[in-house]
C-alpha positions as CSV (number, residue, x, y, z in Angstrom):
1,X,81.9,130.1,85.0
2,X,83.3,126.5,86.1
3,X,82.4,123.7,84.3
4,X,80.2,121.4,86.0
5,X,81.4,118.2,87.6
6,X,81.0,114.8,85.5
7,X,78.7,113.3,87.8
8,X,77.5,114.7,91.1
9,X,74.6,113.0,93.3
10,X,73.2,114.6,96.3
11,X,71.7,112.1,99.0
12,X,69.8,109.2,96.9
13,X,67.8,107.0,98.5
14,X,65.9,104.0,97.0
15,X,63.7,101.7,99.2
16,X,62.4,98.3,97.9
17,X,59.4,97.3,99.9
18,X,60.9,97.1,103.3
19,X,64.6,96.7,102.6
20,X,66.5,100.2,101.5
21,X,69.2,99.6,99.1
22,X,70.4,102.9,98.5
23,X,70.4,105.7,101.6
24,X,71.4,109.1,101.3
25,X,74.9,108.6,98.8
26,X,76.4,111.5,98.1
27,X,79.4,111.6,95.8
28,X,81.4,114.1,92.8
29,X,83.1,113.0,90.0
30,X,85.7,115.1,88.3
31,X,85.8,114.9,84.5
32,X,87.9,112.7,82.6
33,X,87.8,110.6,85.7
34,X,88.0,106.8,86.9
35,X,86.0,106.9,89.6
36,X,85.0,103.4,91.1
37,X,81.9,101.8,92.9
38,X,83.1,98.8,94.9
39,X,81.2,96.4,97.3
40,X,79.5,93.0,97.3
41,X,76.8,91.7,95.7
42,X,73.4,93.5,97.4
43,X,76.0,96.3,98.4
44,X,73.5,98.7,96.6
45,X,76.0,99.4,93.5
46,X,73.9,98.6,90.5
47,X,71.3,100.5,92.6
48,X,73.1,103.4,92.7
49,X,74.2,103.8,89.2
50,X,70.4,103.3,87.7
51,X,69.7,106.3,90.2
52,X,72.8,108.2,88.5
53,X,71.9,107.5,85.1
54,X,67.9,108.0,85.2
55,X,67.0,104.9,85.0
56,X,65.2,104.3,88.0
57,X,63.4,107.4,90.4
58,X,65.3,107.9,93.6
59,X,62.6,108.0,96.6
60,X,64.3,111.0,97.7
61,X,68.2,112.9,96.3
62,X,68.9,114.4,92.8
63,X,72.0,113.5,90.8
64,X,73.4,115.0,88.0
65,X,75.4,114.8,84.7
66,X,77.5,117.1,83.3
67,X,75.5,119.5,85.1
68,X,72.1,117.9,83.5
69,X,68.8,116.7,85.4
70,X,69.6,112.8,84.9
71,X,65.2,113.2,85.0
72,X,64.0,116.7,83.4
73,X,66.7,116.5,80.7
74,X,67.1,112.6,79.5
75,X,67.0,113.7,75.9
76,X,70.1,115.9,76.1
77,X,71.4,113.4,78.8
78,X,71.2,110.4,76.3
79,X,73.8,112.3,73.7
80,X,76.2,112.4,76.6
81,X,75.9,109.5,78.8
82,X,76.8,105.8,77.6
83,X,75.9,103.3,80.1
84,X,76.4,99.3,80.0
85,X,74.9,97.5,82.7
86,X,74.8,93.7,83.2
87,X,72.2,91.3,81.6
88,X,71.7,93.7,79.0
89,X,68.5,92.3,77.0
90,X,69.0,93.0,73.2
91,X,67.2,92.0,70.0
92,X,67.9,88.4,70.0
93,X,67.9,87.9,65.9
94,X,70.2,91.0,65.1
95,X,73.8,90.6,64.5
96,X,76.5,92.6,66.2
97,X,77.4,94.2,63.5
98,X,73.6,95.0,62.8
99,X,72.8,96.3,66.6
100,X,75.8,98.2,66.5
101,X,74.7,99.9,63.1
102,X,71.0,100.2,64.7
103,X,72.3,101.7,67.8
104,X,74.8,104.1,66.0
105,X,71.5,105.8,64.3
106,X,70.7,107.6,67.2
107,X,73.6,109.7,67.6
108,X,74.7,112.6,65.3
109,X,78.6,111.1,64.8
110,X,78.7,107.9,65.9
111,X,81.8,105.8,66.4
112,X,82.3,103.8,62.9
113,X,80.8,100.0,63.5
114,X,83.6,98.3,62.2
115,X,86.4,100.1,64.5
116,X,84.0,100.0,67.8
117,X,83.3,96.4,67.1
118,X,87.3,96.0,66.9
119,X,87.8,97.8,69.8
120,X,86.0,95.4,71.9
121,X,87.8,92.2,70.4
122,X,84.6,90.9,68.8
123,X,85.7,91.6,64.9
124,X,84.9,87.3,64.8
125,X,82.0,87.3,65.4
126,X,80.6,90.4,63.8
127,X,78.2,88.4,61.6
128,X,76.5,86.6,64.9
129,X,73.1,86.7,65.9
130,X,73.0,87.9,69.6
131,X,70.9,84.5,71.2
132,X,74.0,82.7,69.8
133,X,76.7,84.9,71.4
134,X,78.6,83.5,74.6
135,X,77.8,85.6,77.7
136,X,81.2,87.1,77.6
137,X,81.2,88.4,74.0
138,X,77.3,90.1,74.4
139,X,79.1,91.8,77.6
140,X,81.7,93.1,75.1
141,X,78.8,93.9,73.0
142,X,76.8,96.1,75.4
143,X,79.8,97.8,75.8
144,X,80.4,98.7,72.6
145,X,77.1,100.2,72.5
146,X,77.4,102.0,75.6
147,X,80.3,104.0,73.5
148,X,78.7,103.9,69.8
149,X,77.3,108.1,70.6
150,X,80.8,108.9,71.9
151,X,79.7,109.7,75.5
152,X,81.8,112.0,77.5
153,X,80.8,110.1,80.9
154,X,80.3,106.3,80.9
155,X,78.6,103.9,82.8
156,X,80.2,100.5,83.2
157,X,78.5,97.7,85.3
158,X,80.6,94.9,85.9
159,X,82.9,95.4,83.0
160,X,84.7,92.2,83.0
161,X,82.4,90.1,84.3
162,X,82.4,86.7,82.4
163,X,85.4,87.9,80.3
164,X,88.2,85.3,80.1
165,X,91.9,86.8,80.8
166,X,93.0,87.6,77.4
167,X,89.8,90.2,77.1
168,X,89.8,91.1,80.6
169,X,93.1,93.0,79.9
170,X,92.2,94.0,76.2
171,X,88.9,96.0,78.5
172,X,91.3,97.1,80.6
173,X,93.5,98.8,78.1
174,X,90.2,100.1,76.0
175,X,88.6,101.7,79.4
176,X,92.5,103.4,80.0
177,X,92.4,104.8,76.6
178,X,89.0,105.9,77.0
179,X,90.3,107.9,79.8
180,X,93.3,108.9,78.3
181,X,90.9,110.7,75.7
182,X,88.9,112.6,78.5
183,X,86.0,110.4,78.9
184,X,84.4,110.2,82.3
185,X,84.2,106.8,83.6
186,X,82.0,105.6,86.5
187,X,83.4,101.9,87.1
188,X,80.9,99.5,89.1
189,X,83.0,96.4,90.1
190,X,83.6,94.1,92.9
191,X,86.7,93.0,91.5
192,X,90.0,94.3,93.5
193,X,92.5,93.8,90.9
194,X,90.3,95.7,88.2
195,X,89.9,98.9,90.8
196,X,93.5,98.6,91.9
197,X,94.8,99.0,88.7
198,X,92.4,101.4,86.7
199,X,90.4,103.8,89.4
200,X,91.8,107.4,90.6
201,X,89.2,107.3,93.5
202,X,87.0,104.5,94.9
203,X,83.5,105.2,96.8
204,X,83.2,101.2,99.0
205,X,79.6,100.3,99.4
206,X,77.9,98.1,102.2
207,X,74.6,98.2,102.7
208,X,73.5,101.3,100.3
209,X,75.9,103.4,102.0
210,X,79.2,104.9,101.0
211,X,81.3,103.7,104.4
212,X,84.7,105.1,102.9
213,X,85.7,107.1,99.6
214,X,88.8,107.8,98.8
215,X,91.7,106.5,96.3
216,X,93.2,102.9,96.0
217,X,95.9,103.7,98.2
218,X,93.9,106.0,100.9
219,X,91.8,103.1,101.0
220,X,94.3,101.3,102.1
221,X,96.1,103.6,104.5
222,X,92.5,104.1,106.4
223,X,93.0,100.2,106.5
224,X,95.7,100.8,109.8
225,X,98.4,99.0,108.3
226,X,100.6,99.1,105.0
227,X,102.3,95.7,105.1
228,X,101.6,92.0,106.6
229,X,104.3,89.9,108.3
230,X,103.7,86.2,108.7
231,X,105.0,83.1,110.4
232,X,105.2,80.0,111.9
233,X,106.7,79.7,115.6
234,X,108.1,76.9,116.4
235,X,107.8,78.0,120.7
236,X,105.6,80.5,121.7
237,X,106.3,83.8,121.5
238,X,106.8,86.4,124.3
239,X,103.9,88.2,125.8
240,X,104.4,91.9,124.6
241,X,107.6,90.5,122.5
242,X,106.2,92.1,118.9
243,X,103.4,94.5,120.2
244,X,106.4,96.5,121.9
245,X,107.9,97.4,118.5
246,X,107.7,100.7,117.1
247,X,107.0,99.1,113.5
248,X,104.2,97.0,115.1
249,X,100.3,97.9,114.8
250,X,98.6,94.7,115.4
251,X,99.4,91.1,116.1
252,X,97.2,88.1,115.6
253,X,97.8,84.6,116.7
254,X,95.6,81.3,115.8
255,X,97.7,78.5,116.4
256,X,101.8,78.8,115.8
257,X,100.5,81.0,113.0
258,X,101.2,84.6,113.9
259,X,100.0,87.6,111.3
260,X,101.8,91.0,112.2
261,X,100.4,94.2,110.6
262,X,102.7,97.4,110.7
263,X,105.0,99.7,108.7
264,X,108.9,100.4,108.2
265,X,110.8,98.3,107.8
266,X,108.5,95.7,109.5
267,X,110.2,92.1,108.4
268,X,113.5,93.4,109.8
269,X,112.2,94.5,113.4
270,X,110.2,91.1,113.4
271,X,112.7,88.6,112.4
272,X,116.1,90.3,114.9
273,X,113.4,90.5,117.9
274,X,112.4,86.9,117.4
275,X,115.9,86.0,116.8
276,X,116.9,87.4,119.9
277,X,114.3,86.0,122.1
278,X,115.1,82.3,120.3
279,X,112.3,82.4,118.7
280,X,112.5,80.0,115.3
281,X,110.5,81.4,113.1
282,X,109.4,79.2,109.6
283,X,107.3,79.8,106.4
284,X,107.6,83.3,107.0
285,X,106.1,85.7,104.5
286,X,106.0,89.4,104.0
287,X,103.5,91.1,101.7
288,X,102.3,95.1,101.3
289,X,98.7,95.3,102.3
290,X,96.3,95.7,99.2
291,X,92.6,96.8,98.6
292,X,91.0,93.3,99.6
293,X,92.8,93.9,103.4
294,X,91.6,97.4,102.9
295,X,87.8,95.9,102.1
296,X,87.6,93.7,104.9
297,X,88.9,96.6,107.5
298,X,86.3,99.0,106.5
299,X,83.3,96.3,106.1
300,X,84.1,93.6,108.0
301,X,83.1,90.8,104.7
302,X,85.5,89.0,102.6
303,X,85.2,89.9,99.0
304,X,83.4,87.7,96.6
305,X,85.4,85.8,93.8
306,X,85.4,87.9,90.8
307,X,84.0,85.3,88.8
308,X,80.6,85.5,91.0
């Protein structure tokens, strides 16, 4: 008989009061997968994985862990599933090394405190009381306890959120080894560079739906374009002079500032045919198209800052 899938959620649907933020997601996860949740703040993410973990009642749907009922079987599903989510509310006068130790007592074989607490770069401050933590060590904290039981399928919110560079990377490295171990990991993020560099596949959000899942780079091939062309024009340029290329998807003008989307060899085609129409050309850039081009093609927003 197959094994189960990591995670698999059949059309969830969550309505606050008159405003749905989740309708009818469906997705899979494979074990020992990244698979990442990506879309703007009120996208319905956070929504979503409090559906897929049991933590909230869908109005409607069914989801599933490991081939668990995330509701008929939380007690079996707790021994399995870590989850971190943001503004984690913990016991204010406990120390991380005492939260750990408190949080390790519910598992049969927990990870040892000292090397979890290690792990997540917060060996310093082992002997602090949580109300006097920063916010971006008790977000390393919370996920240290989301991987005290070691889970086979993890639940990370925001991961990085309010982590300075340094221990962005370190999380980075600890979620890839994580993976590298077989551990299932459902990454909830609205940070491109974090998604880019550590998700196999990518389900994009926009209001509680899934508008487009597929990997990092399918993502951006259903964008229309792989690279970007830009440049100043110092004359206008012919009607029909760049559209008529063979390299050439889309041109944009706003001003003497022309952006030119296509593939090939795209900065070649557009520099001889501007040449020889005498067109100079100045501050002229070339660049690959990357998730961010490939987020505002499929939901028509810009991306928030990571640091919102």
């Amino acid at each position: 008989m197959p094994s189960p899938p990591a995670v698999h959620a059949e059309r969830l649907h969550k309505r606050y009061r008159t405003t749905v933020a989740v309708e009818d997601i469906s997705l899979t996860v494979d074990p020992g997968e990244i698979f990442g949740v990506l879309g703007r703040n009120g996208a319905g993410k956070t929504t979503t994985v409090e559906l897929i973990a049991g933590l909230r009642r869908p109005d409607r749907g069914t989801a599933r862990v490991l081939g668990l009922d995330v509701r008929r079987d939380r007690a079996r599903l707790r021994q399995v599933l870590g989850v971190q989510l943001q503004d984690a509310t913990l016991h204010s006068a406990l120390t991380v090394t005492e939260l750990v130790r408190l949080y390790a007592s519910f598992y049969p074989g927990p990870v040892p405190a000292d090397e979890l607490i290690e792990s997540v770069g917060l060996t310093g401050s082992a002997r602090t009381r949580f109300e006097n933590l920063s916010g971006g060590q008790q977000q390393r904290l919370s996920i240290a306890l989301a991987l005290v039981g070691r889970p086979r399928v993890v639940i990370l919110d925001e991961l990085t959120t309010g982590l300075d560079p340094e221990a962005r990377r370190h999380m980075w490295a600890t979620v890839e080894g994580l993976r590298d171990s077989g551990v299932t990991i459902l990454l909830v993020s609205h940070a491109m560079e974090e998604v880019e560099r550590l998700c196999d596949r990518v389900a994009l959000l926009d209001a509680g739906r899934i508008v487009a899942l597929d990997t990092p780079a399918g993502l951006v091939k259903r964008a229309g374009f792989a690279q970007r062309v830009t440049f100043r024009a110092a004359s206008p340029v012919p009607d029909g002079l760049l559209e008529g290329l063979d390299e050439v998807e889309r041109v944009r003008a706003d001003g003497d500032l022309v952006a030119v989307e296509g593939h090939g060899e795209l900065l070649q085609a557009v520099s001889v045919a501007l040449v020889r129409a005498g067109v100079v050309a100045t501050e002229t850039r070339s660049e690959q198209a990357g998730l961010e081009d490939a987020f505002v093609a499929l939901t028509g927003h810009r991306p928030e800052p990571e640091n919102s």
